[in-house]
N, C-alpha and C positions, 0 to 999 in steps of 0.2 A: 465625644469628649467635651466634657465643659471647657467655655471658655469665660475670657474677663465680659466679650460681650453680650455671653447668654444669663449672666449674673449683676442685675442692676442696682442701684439703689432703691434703698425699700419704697421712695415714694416715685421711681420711675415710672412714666407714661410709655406703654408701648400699643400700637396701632397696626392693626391685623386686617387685613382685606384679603375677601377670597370670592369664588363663587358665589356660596351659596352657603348658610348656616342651618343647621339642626339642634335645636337649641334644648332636645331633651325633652319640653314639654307635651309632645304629641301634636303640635301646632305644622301646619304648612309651613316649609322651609323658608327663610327668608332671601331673596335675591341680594347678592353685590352687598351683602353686608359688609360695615366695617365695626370691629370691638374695640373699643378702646378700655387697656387694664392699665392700672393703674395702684404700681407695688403688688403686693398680690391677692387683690381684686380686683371683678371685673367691675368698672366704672358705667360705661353706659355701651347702647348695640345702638348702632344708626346702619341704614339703608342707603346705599351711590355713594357719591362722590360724599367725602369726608371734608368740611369747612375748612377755612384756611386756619381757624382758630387753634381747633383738635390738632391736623398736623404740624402747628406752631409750637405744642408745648410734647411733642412727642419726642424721646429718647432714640427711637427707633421704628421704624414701619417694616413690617413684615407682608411682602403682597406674593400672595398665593391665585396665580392665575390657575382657574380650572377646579380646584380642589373646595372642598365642604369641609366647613370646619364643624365640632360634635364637641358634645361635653367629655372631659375626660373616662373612659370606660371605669367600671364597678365590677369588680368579678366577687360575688357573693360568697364564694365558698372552696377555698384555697387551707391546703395544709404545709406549711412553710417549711415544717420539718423535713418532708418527708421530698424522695427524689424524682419523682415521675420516670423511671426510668424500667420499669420494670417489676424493680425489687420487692420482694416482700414485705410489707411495712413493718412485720416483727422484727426481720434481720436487720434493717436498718437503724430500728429504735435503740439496737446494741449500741451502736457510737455512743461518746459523750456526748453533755450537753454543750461542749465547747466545738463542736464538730457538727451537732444540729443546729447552732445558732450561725456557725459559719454558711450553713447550708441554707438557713432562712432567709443570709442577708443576701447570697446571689438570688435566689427568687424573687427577692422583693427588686435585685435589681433589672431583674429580668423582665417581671411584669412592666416596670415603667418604661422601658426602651420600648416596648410592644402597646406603647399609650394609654396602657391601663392604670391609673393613674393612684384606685383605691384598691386595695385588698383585705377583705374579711377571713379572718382566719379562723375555721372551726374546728382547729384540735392541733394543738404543738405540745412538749411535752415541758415542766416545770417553769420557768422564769424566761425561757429560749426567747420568747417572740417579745414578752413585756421586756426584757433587754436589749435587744435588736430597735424595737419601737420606739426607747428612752438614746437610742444609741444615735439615729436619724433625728430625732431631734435638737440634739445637740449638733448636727452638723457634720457625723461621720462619717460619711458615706452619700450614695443615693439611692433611693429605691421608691418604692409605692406608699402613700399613704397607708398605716395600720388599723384597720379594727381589729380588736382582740377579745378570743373567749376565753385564753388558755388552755387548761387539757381539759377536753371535754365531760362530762360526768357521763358514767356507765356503771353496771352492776358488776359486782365482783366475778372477775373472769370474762365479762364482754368484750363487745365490738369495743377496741381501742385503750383496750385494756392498758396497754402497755406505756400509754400518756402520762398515765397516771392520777386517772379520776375515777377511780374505784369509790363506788360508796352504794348502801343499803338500806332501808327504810327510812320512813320519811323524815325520823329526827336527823340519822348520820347524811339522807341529803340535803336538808336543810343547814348542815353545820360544811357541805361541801359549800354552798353557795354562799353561802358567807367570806369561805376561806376564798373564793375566788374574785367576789365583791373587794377584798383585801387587799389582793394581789392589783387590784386596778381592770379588773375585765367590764370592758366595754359590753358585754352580752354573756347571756348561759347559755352554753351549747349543750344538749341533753344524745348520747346515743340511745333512744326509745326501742330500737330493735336490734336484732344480732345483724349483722354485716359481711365483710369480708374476711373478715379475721377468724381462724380456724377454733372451732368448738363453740361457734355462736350459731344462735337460731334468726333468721333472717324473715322465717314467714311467721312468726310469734309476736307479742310486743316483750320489749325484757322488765319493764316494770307493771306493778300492781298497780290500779288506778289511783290508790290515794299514795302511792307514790310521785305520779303524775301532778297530782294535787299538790301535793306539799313543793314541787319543786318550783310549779307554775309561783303557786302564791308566794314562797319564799322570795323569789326574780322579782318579784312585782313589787313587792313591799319593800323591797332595795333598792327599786328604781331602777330594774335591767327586765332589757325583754327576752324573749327566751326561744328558740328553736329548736327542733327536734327532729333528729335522724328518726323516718320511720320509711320502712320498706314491704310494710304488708296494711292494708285495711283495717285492721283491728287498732293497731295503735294509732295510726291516723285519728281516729273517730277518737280512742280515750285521749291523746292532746288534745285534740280539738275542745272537749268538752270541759277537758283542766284549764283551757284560756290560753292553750299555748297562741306565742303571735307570728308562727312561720313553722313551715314546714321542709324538712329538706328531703330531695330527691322523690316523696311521694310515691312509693312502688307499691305496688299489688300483688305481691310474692305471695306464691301457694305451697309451694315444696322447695326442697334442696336443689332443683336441679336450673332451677330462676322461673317456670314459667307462672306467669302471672294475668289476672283476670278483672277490669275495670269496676270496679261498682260505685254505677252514678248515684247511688243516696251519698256517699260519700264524698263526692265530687260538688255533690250540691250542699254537702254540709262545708265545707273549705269555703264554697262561694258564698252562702249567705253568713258567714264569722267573719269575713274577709282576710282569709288566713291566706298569706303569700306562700306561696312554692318555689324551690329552688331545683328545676329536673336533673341538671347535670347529666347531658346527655352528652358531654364529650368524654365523659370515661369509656361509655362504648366504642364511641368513633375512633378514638385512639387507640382503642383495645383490636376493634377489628382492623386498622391500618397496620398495628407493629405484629397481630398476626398474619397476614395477608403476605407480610412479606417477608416470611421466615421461609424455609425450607422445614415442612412441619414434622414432628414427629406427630404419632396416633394422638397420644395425650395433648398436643398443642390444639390440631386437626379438633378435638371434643370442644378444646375451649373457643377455637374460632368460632362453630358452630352454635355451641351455648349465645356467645356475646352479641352474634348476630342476629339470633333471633330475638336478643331482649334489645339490643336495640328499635330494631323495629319496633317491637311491643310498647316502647317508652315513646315513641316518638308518635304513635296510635294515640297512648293514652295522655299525651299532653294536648294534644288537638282536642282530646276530650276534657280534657279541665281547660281550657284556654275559652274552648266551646261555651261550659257551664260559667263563665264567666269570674274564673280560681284569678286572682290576680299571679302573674308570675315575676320571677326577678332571675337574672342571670349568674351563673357560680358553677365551677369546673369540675368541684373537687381536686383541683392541681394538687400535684404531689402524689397522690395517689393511683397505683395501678403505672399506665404508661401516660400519663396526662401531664403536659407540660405546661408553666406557669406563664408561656408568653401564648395561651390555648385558645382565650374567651373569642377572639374573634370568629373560631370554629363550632366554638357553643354555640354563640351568635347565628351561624349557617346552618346549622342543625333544628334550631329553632323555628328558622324559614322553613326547611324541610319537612317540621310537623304542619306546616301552614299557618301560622304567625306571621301577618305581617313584618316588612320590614320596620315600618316606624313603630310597633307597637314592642318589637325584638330592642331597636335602640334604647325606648321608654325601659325598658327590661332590665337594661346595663347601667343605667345613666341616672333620669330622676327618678323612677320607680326604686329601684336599689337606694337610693340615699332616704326615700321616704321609709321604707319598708326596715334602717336601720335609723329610724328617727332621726336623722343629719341633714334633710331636704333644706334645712336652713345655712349650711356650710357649703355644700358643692351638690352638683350632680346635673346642674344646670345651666345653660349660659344665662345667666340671671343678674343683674346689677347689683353687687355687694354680698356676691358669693365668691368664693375663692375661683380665679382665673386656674382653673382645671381646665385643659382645651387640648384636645388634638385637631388635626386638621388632615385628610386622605385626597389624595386623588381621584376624581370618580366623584360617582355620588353614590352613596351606599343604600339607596331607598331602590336603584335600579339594579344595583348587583352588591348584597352583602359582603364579598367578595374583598370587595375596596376599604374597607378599615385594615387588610394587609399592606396597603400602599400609602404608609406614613409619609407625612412632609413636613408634620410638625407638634411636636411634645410639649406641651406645658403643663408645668405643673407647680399653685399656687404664684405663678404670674412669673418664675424662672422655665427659660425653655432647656428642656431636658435633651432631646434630641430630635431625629423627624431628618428627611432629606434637605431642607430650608432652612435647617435650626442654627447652620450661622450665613442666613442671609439677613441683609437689612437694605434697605431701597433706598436710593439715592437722595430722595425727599427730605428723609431722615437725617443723612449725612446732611443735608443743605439744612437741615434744621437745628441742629448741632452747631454748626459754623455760626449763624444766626445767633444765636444764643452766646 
C-alpha cells in the first residue's frame, strides 16, 4: 500500500545502500553501492560509505543489508487484455472493452508489485491499453510503465483476429499502420504467422513478402519500429529481409502437431541483421506446470505431452540462437494460454535453463529490452539521469536466478511502489530530516 512516505516531492533525494548492484550494463557487479535519486532520476552511483554531504541533503535512506539492487525488470511481450488463466483467448475477447481495460489495469498492477517495472504490449484489442496508459498518467491508479502496439496487425481471419487488426495487401496495410501511428502506438506489431488461434497456419508465413515489405517500410517511414510474430523459418527469413527490427518467439514449426526443427542459415541470418528475439518460453513452463497438476483427461494428457516436448525443443533452440550470437530480449507473452503477468522472473529461469548466462539473462530484461525498444536513453539501467526504475532482491541473482522472487524493494520512476523494505527508512535519514 502506498504511503505519504513512499511518495516524495518531485525534487526529493533519496539514498539507497545495499549489498551489491547490477546495474544492467553487463559490467561486474558493483560492491556496497550507494544510489542516490533524486525526484525521479537517478542522480549519481557511488561505492562504501556515502559522504556526509549526500546523506546531509537526503529525504530518506533506504539501507538494504544483504540484498542486490537491479534495474527495474522489462518484460517485452505481455497481452494486457487477455487473462493468463487458461481461457481461450477468443472466449474472452467476447467481454467489453470496458471489462478488458479493467483487466489491463490489474495486470499492469500486477506486474509492478512483481518489480517489473515496464510492459510492452503486443496485441490488446481497440483503445483498451492507449486508455489505461492515458489513465496512469494522470495519476489513476498504479501499474507498470506502457509501451504500446495496439491490436496487432494480421490477415483476415488470423492469428489474433479477433483484436481487431485485420488488414490485406500492402496498401490496406499500409493504411493499418497509419491508423495505428494515430492512435499513438508506440511500435507495429505484425502477426507474420498463424498461431494459436483456431483456423490459422502456424508452420506457414500468413503474409506475401511484398506484404512484409510494405509494412516494414510503412513502420519506418513513420518513425516506428516493427516486430513480428513468426513461428516457422519461412517467415523468419522474409521479415528479416523486409528490415523487420525484432522477432517474437522465433519458432521452427513444421506441421500442426508443434514439432519443429532449427536451421542455423537462419539463425545466422537474425545474428548478422542484428534482429533481437523475444522466445517466450514461459508459455510452455506454465503450460506444462497448470497441466502437470490437473487430474488429466486423454485430451489434456495429449496436450501435456505436445507442450512438453516443445518446450524442450525451444529451449534447445535458444541455446542455439544465443549460440550464433541472435541478440535476445526477455517477454512472457502474459495473458496468454496459463501465463501470469507477475511471470518474467520464470522467463528469466527458463532462460538459465537453455544456458544463458545469468548476467547475460538480466542484460535480456533490463538494458537490452530498453535498447531493442529504442528507450535505452529513458530507463533500463542504473545509469545517471535515467529514470530511478530500481528493484532491489535478496540474494544475488547472478548465483541463483531464483532471487528476483525475494523482493525488498520497488521503485518505480524514483516513488517506491512496494518490496518488503518499501516503508523502511534508516535512522540516518530521520536525523537528517531533524537537521534540516
Amino acid at each position: 500500500m502506498m504511503t505519504e512516505e513512499n511518495s516524495l516531492s518531485t525534487d526529493a533525494v533519496t539514498v539507497i545502500r545495499a549489498a551489491r548492484l547490477i546495474d544492467g550494463s553487463g559490467g561486474a557487479p558493483l560492491e556496497s553501492p550507494v544510489i542516490v535519486v533524486r525526484g525521479t532520476q537517478i542522480e549519481t552511483v557511488l561505492s562504501g560509505e556515502p559522504p556526509a554531504a549526500v546523506l546531509g541533503q537526503a529525504h530518506r535512506v533506504l539501507d538494504l543489508p544483504g540484498a542486490t539492487v537491479l534495474p527495474g525488470l522489462i518484460d517485452m511481450h505481455v497481452h494486457l487484455n487477455m487473462p493468463g488463466d487458461g481461457t481461450p483467448a477468443d472466449e474472452w475477447m467476447r467481454h467489453s472493452d470496458g471489462v478488458l481495460g479493467a483487466r489491463a489495469a490489474f495486470a499492469a498492477q500486477t506486474a509492478l508489485d512483481a518489480g517489473i517495472t515496464t510492459l510492452r504490449d503486443c496485441g490488446s484489442r481497440g483503445n483498451t491499453a492507449f486508455d489505461l496508459r492515458r489513465t496512469l498518467e494522470l495519476g489513476y491508479g498504479r501499474g507498470a510503465r506502457l509501451v504500446l502496439s495496439g491490436a496487432p496487425i494480421t490477415i483476415t481471419g488470423g492469428h489474433g483476429h479477433f483484436l481487431g487488426g485485420e488488414a490485406d495487401g500492402p496498401e490496406g496495410l499500409r493504411y493499418r499502420v497509419r491508423s495505428l501511428v494515430k492512435s499513438e502506438a508506440d511500435f507495429i506489431k505484425v502477426l507474420g504467422s498463424g498461431g494459436g488461434t483456431a483456423n490459422t497456419i502456424s508452420w506457414q508465413p500468413s503474409f506475401r513478402p511484398e506484404e512484409f515489405a510494405a509494412l516494414v517500410d510503412e513502420s519506418h517511414r513513420l518513425g516506428r519500429r516493427i516486430t513480428i510474430h513468426c513461428l516457422n523459418a519461412a517467415a523468419i527469413e522474409i521479415a528479416v529481409d523486409a528490415g523487420a527490427d525484432q522477432i517474437e518467439h522465433a519458432g521452427f514449426i513444421l506441421d500442426d502437431y508443434g514439432h519443429q526443427q532449427y536451421v542455423p542459415a537462419v539463425g545466422d541470418k537474425l545474428a548478422r541483421a542484428g534482429v533481437a528475439v523475444t522466445p517466450t518460453l514461459a508459455v510452455g513452463g506454465y503450460c506444462v506446470t497448470a497441466m502437470r497438476d490437473l487430474d488429466r483427461t486423454a485430451e489434456q494428457e495429449a496436450f501435456l505431452q505436445r507442450w512438453e516436448m516443445m518446450l524442450e525443443t525451444n529451449l534447445g533452440q535458444l541455446a542455439q540462437l544465443h549460440a550464433a550470437g541472435v541478440p535476445v530480449v526477455a517477454g512472457t507473452d502474459a495473458g496468454w494460454r496459463f501465463t501470469p503477468f507477475d511471470g518474467l522472473p520464470e522467463e528469466m529461469a527458463l532462460m538459465c535453463r537453455s544456458g544463458m548466462p545469468a548476467m547475460a539473462v538480466i542484460q535480456a530484461a533490463t538494458s537490452r529490452a530498453a535498447a531493442v525498444m529504442g528507450r535505452e536513453h529513458e530507463f533500463g539501467s542504473v545509469t545517471p539521469g535515467l529514470a530511478a526504475d530500481l528493484i532491489a532482491v535478496q540474494g544475488d541473482p547472478l548465483a541463483d536466478i531464483r532471487a528476483l522472487r525475494d523482493l525488498q524493494l520497488v521503485m518505480q520512476a524514483g516513488t517506491v511502489q512496494g518490496g518488503a523494505a518499501a516503508g523502511t527508512v534508516a535512522a540516518d535519514s530521520l536525523a537528517a530530516a531533524a537537521a534540516r
